[in-house]
C-alpha positions in Angstrom: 0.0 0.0 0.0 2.7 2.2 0.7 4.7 1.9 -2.6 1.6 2.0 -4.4 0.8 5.7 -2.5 4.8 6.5 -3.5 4.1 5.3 -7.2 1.5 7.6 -7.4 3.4 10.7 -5.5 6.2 9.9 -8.2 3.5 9.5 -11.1 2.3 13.3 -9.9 5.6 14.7 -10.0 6.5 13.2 -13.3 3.4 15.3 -14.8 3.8 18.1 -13.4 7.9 18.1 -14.6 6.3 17.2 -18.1 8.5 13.4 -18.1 11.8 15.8 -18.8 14.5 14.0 -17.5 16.6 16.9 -17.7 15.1 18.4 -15.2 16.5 18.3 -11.4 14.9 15.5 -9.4 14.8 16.1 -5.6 16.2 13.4 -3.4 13.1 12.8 -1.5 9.4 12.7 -1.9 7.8 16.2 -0.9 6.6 16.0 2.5 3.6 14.3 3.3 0.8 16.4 4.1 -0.6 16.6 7.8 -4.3 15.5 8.0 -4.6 18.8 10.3 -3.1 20.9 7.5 -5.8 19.6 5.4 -8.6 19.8 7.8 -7.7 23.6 8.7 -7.3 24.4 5.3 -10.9 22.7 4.3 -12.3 24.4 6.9 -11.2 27.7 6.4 -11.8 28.0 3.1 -15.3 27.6 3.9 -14.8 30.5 6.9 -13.0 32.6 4.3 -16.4 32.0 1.4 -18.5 33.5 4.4 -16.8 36.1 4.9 -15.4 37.6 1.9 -17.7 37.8 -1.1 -15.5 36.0 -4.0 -11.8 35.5 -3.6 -10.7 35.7 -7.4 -7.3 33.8 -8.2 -5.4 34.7 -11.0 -2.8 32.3 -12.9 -3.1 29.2 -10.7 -1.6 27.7 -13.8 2.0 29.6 -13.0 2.4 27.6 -9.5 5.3 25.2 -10.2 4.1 21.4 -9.6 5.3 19.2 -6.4 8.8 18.5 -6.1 10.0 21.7 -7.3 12.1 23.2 -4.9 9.9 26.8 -4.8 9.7 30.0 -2.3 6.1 31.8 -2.8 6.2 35.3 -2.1 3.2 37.4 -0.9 2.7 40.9 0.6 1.4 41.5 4.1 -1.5 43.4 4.7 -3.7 41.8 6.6 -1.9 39.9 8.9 -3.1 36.4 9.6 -5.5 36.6 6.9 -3.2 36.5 4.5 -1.7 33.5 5.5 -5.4 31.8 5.1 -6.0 33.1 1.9 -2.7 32.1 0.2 -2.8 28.0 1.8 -6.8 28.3 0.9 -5.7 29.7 -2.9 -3.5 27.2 -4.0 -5.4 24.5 -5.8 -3.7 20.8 -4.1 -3.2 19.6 -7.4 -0.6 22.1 -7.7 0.7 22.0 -4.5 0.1 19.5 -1.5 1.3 21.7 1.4 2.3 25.1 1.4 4.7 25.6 4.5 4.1 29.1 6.0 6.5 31.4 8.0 5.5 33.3 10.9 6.9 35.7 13.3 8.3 33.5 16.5 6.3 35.4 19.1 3.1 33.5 17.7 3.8 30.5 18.3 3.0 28.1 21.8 0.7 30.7 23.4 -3.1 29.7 24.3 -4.9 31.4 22.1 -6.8 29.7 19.1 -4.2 31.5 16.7 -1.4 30.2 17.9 -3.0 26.5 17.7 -3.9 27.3 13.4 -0.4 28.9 12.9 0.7 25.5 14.6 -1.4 23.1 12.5 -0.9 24.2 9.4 2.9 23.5 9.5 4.2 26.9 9.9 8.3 27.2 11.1 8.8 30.5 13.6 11.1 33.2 12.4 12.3 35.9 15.1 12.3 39.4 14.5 14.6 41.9 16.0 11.5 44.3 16.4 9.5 41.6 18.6 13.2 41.6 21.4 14.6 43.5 23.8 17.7 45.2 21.8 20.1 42.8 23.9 18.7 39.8 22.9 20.2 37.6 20.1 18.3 37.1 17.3 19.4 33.1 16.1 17.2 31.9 12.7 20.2 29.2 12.0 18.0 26.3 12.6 14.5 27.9 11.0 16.9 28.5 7.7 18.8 24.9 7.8 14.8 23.8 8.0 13.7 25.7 5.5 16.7 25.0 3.3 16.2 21.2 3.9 12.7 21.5 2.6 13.1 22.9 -0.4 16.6 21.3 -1.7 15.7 17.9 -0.2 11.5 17.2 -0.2 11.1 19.9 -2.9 8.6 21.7 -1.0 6.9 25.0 -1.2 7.3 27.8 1.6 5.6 30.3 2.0 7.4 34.1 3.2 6.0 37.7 3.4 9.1 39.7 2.5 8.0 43.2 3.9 8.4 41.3 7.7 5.2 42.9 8.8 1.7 43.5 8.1 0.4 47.1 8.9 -2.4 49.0 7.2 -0.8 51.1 4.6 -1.5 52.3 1.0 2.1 51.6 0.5 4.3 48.8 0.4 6.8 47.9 2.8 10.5 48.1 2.2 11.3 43.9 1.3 13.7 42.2 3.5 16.6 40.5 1.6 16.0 37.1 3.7 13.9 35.1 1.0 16.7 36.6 -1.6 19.3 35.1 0.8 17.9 31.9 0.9 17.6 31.6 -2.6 21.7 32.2 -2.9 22.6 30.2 -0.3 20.6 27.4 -2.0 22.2 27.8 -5.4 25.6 27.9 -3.4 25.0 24.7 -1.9 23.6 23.2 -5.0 26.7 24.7 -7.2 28.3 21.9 -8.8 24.7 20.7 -10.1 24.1 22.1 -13.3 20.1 21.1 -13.5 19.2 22.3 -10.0 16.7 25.2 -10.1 15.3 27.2 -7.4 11.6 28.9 -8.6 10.5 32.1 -6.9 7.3 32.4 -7.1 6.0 36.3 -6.4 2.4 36.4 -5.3 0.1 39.7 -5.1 -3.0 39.8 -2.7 -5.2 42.6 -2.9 -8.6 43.7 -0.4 -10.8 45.8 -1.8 -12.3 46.7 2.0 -10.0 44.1 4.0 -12.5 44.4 6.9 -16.0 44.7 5.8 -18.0 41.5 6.1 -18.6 40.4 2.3 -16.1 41.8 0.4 -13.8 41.2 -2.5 -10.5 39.4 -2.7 -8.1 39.4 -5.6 -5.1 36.6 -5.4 -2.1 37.0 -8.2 0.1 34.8 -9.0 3.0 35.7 -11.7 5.4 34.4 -13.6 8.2 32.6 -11.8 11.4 33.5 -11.6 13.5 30.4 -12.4 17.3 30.3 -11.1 19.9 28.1 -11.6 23.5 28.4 -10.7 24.4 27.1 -14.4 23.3 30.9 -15.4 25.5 33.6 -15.7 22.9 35.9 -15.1 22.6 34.7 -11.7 26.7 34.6 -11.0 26.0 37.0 -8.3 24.0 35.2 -6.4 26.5 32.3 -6.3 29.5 34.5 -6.2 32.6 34.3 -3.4 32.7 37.9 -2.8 30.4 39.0 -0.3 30.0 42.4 -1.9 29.3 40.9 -5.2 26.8 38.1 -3.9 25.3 40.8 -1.5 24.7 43.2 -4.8 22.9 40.4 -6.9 20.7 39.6 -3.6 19.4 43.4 -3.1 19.0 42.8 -7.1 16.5 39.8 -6.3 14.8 41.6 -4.1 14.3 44.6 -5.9 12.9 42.4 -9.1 10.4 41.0 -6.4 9.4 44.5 -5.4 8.3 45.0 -8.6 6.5 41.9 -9.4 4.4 41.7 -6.1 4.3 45.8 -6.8 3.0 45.0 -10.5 -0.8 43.2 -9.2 -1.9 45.5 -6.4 -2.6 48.9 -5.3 0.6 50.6 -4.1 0.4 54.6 -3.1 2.6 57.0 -1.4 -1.2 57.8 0.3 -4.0 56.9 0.8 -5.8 60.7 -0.9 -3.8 59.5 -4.1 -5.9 55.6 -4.3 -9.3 57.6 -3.4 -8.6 59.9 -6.5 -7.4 57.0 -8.7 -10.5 55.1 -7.9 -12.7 58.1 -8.7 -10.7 58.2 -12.0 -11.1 55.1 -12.8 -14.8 55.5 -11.9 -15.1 58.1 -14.8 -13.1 56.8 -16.9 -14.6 53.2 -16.9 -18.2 53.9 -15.3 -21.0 51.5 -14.2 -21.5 48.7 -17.1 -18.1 48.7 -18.2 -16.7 44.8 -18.5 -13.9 44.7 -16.4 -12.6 41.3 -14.2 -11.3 42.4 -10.5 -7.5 42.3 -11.8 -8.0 44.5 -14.3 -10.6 47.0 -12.5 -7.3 46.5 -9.7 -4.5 47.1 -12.5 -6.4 49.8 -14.0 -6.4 52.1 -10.4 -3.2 51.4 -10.2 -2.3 53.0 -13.6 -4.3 56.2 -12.4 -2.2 56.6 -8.8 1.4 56.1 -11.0 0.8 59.2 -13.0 -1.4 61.0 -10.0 2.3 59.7 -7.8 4.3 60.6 -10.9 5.8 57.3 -11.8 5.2 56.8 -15.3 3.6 53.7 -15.7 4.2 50.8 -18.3 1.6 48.9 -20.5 1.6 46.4 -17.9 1.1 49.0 -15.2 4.3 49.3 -13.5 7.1 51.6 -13.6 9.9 50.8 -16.5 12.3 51.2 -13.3 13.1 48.7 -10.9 13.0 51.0 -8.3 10.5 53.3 -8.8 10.9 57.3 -8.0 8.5 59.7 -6.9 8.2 62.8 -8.7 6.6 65.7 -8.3 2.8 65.4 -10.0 1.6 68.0 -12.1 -1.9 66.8 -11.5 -2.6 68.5 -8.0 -5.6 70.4 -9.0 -7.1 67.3 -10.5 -6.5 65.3 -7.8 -8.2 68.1 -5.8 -11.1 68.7 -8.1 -11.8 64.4 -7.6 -11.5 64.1 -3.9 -14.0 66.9 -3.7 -16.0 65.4 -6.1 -16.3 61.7 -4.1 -16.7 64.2 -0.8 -19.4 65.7 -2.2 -20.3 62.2 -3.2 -20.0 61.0 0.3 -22.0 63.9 1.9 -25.0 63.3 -0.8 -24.8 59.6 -0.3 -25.1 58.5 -3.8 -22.4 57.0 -5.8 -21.4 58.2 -9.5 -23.5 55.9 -11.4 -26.8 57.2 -9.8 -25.8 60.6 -10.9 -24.6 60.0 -14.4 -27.7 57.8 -14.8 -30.1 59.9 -17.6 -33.1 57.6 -16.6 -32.8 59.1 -13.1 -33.4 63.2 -14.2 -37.4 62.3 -14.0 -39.3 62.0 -10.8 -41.5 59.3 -12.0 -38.6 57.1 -12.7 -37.6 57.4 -9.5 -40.7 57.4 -7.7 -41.2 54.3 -9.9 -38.4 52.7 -8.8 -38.7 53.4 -5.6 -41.5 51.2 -5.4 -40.4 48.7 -6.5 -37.8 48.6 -4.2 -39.9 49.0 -1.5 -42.1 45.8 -2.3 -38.7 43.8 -2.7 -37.2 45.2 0.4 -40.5 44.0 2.5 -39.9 40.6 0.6 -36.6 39.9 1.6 -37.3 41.3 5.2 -39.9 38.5 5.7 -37.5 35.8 4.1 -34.8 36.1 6.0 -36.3 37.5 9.2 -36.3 34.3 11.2 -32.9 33.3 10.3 -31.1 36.8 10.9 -32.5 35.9 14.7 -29.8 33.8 14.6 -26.7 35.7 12.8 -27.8 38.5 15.2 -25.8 37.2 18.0 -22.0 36.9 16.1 -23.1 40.2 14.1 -22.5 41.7 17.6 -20.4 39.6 19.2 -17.8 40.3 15.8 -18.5 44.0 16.2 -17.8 44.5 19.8 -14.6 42.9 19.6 -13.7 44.5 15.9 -14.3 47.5 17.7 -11.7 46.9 20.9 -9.1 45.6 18.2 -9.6 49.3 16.5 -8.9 51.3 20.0 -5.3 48.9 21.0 -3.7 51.6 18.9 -2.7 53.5 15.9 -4.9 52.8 12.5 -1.6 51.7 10.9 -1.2 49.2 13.6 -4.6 48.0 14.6 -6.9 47.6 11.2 -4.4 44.6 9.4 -6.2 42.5 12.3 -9.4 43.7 12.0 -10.5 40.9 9.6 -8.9 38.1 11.6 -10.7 39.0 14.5 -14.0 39.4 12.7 -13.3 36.0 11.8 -12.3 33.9 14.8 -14.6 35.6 17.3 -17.4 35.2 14.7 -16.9 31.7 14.1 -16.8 31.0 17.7 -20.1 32.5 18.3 -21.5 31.2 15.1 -20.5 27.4 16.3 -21.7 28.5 19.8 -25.1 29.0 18.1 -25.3 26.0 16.1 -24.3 24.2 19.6 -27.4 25.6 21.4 -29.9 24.6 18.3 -28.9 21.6 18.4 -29.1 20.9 22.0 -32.4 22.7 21.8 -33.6 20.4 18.9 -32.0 17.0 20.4 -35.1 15.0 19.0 -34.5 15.7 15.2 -30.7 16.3 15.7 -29.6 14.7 12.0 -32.0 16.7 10.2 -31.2 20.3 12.5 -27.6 19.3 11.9 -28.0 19.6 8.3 -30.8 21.7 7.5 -29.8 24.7 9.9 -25.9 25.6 8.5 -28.0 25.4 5.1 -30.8 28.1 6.1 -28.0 30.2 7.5 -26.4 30.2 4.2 -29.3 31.0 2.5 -30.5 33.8 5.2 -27.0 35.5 4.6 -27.5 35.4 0.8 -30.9 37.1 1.2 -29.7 39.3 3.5 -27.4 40.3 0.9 -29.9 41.3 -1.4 -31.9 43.0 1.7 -29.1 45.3 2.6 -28.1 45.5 -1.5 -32.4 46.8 -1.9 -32.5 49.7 0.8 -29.0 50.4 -0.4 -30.6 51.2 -3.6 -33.5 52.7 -1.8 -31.5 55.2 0.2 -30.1 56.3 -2.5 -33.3 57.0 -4.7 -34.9 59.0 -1.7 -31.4 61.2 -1.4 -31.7 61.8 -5.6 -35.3 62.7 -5.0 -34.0 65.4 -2.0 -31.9 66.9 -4.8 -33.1 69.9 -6.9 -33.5 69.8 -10.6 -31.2 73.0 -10.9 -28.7 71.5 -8.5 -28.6 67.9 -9.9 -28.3 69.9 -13.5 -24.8 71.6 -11.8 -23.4 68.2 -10.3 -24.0 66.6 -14.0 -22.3 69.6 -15.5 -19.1 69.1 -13.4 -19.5 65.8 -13.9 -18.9 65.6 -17.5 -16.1 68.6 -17.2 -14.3 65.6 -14.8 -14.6 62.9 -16.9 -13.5 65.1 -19.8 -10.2 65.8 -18.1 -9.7 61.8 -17.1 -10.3 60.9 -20.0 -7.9 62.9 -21.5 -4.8 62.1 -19.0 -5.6 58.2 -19.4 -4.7 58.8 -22.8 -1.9 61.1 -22.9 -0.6 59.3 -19.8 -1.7 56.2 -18.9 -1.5 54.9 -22.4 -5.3 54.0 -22.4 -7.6 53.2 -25.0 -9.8 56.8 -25.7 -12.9 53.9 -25.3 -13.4 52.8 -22.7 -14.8 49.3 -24.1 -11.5 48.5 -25.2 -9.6 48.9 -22.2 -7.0 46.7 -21.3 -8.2 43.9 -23.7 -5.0 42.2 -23.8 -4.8 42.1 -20.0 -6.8 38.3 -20.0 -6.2 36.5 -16.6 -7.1 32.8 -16.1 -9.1 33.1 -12.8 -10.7 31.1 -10.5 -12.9 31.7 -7.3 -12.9 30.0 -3.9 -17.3 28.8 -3.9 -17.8 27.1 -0.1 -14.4 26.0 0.6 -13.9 24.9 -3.0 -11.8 26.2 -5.6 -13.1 26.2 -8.7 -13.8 27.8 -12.2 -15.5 31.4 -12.2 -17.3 31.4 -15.8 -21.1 30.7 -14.1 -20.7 32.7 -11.4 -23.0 35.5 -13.3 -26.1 32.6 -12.9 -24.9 31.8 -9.0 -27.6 31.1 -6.9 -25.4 30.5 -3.8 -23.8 34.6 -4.0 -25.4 37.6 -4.9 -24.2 39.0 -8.8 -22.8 42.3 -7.5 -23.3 45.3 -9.6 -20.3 46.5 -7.9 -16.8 45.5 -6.9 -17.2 48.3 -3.7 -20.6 46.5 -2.6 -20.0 45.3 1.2 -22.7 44.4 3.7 -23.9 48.0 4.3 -26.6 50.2 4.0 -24.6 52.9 2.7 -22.5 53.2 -0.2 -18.9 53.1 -0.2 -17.3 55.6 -2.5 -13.8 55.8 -1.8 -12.7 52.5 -3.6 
């Protein structure tokens, strides 16, 4: 039984080389994969479906296949969360196990975080930052580990380069560690002319990291392949230490930019509102565009707004980006006022720039109707929300206390893991107490209920998504015909002017139809814990078809992404 399992381990690894004999075989077979790993990672890919709306994964086909010696690099802006949603991301046809790194202080504490950081494999790293300035920081053994697993098993580990998550619009200068690992590997492996070592760079972007029901986008690019048979990489294997330290901050800085190239990235956070607003105008409600590129498109608006000049693939032609002094002030200006005013109206831009919406009978019309399906929904999902009541608060209470331990920059990365653990502990809490309460038909409750929840959260969705859309038709009827006729006016003076610099400087299409058509992206979503293909999701009957990639489980609209 056991060398059949190995036969077929050694049958996987043989496809995913492609039967190339040339390539470099690891000495061992990966490292077999805890049943805890697979349990925590089943499970919270369901936790992470509840939560966020769709996680989108881009390129799953770029992961290099067990048995490839690979280092997967992600940025950090959401702390824990991030490690959930890059193990929960990779498909386990392309990878078995994903082993994680995570700061030391996390680990063998008793708290429920600890025990999942644990479980799923992860090796402690200690940070200077998390000591007293006299203590010795000592990672010999975490990088003999780590070495071990990818030269010998051919595993895949998992690092998040910036060292530390943190709520920023920027970010964070890359440590050279996972560059360091990579040329000690091709040092040891020297004299072996087929070794490789892939580095994989990975982007993970939140549209609203904390807001119950919101969208994730997962990147994965190309790989970058090294082998110490390349000149190009003689650096990295070289026996100076200057030299070898020169081709290292080289690595890194090529990583920078590829983790840079599939996610928002700002000097502040002003310069991503006014992007957003420009892409808002430039690309407005009904435009086709996937989450990458509505993503990659922002991003081309805060290079030019941050005066980086971006590239048809939307990053700077430099490695290492400078900032420049933007010549777009006032139009940055005249956009934030514009979402403020936005903001203080409580509409969003579609509402305004839609014609239909100039008559009172229209709206009165439509107000109607969403009325009648409002009281629908209410009486739908009334007697289940009786139920989700209890972790709606319990999740907000301690969101809240998370939010006050200190600065925003500090605080908010952990927002969503807290949102998450205390609301699955209150949400299993409940499920305990109906079925203690329904003892007699236990295997139906124990079915039926997680299923009515499901369904009470989706048509809650569309409950909060219809007096959403009622609010906003009252607040359009408030407006004056004179005064809506002004807002219009500067309106179309806006999108004039965007229109104009995402031609002359971010190399876009003049129609906005055509934009970025050669950016295609294979995607995939994460649908109740299971990864899978994204083309139906337009007919889904288990998520609600959002209009919008900004739409969260709120009553009001968010304008500022």
């Amino acid at each position: 039984m056991e060398s059949h399992h190995h036969q077929d381990e050694a049958g996987d690894e043989d496809r995913h080389r492609g039967g190339d004999d040339n390539n470099y075989h690891v000495p061992n077979y990966p490292t077999e994969t805890p049943i805890a790993y697979h349990a925590v990672i089943s499970f919270f890919r369901f936790v992470l479906a509840i939560f966020f709306s769709r996680i989108v994964i881009e390129n799953p086909d770029r992961i290099p296949g067990n048995g490839r010696p690979t280092i997967v690099l992600v940025n950090h802006s959401n702390s824990l969360t991030d490690a959930l949603i890059i193990m929960a991301s990779v498909p386990r046809h392309a990878r078995r196990m994903l082993r994680m790194t995570a700061k030391a202080t996390h680990f063998r504490k008793p708290t429920f975080s600890s025990w999942l950081i644990e479980k799923a494999g992860s090796v402690p790293l200690q940070r200077a930052q998390d000591y007293q300035p006299e203590t010795r920081i000592d990672n010999s053994v975490t990088r003999e580990l780590l070495m071990n697993a990818l030269c010998q098993q051919g595993d895949a580990i998992c690092i998040f380069p910036e060292g530390i998550s943190r709520y920023h619009p920027a970010l964070a200068p890359f440590k050279t560690g996972a560059a360091r690992i990579a040329s000690d590997v091709l040092c040891q492996f020297k004299n072996q002319e087929k070794f490789e070592i892939n580095l994989l760079p990975c982007s993970i972007t939140y549209l609203h990291r904390q807001n119950f029901r919101s969208d994730v986008l997962v990147s994965f690019h190309d790989p970058i392949v090294l082998r110490s048979s390349d000149p190009t990489n003689a650096e990295l294997v070289a026996s100076d230490p200057e030299c070898r330290k020169q081709g290292i901050a080289k690595l890194t800085a090529t990583l920078t930019e590829k983790i840079r190239a599939g996610t928002l990235d700002s000097p502040s956070w002003d310069l991503i509102k006014a992007a957003n607003m420009a892409r808002t105008l430039y690309a407005p409600f009904g435009t086709q565009l996937s989450l990458g590129t509505h993503i990659r498109l922002t991003q081309r608006f805060v290079d030019v707004f941050a005066g980086r000049t971006p590239s048809p693939s939307s990053t700077p032609s430099s490695t290492s980006p400078q900032l420049s002094p933007s010549n777009h002030t006032e139009l940055i200006k005249d956009l934030l006022d514009y979402q403020q005013m936005l903001f203080h109206l409580g509409l969003k831009d579609a509402r305004l720039a839609n014609n239909r919406l100039v008559s009172r009978r229209v709206i009165l019309t439509r107000l109607a109707f969403r009325v009648s399906a409002a009281a629908f929904f209410l009486s739908i999902c009334a007697p289940g929300l009786c139920f989700w009541i209890p972790t709606f608060i319990v999740t907000g209470y301690f969101a809240h206390r998370q939010r006050l331990k200190g600065p925003a920059w500090d605080t908010y990365d952990e927002v969503t893991q807290t949102k998450m653990l205390w609301g699955l502990a209150s949400g299993l809490a409940t499920y305990g107490c109906v079925l203690l309460v329904c003892l007699p038909i236990f295997p139906l409750v124990l079915i039926v209920f997680p299923i009515w929840m499901w369904f009470t959260l989706r048509w809650l969705e569309d409950l909060v998504a219809t007096l959403r859309a009622t609010r906003s038709l009252v607040k359009m009827l408030m407006i004056s015909k004179d005064e809506l006729k002004s807002i219009r006016a500067h309106r179309a003076r806006l999108e004039k002017e965007v229109t104009k610099l995402a031609v002359d400087r971010c190399m876009l299409p003049g129609s906005n139809e055509d934009v970025l058509k050669d950016d295609q992206q294979q995607e995939i979503v994460i649908k109740n814990g299971r990864v899978t293909n994204s083309r139906f999701d337009y007919f889904s009957i288990r998520r609600r078809r959002k209009k919008d990639y900004n739409e969260v489980l709120r009553l009001w609209d968010l304008v500022d992404m």
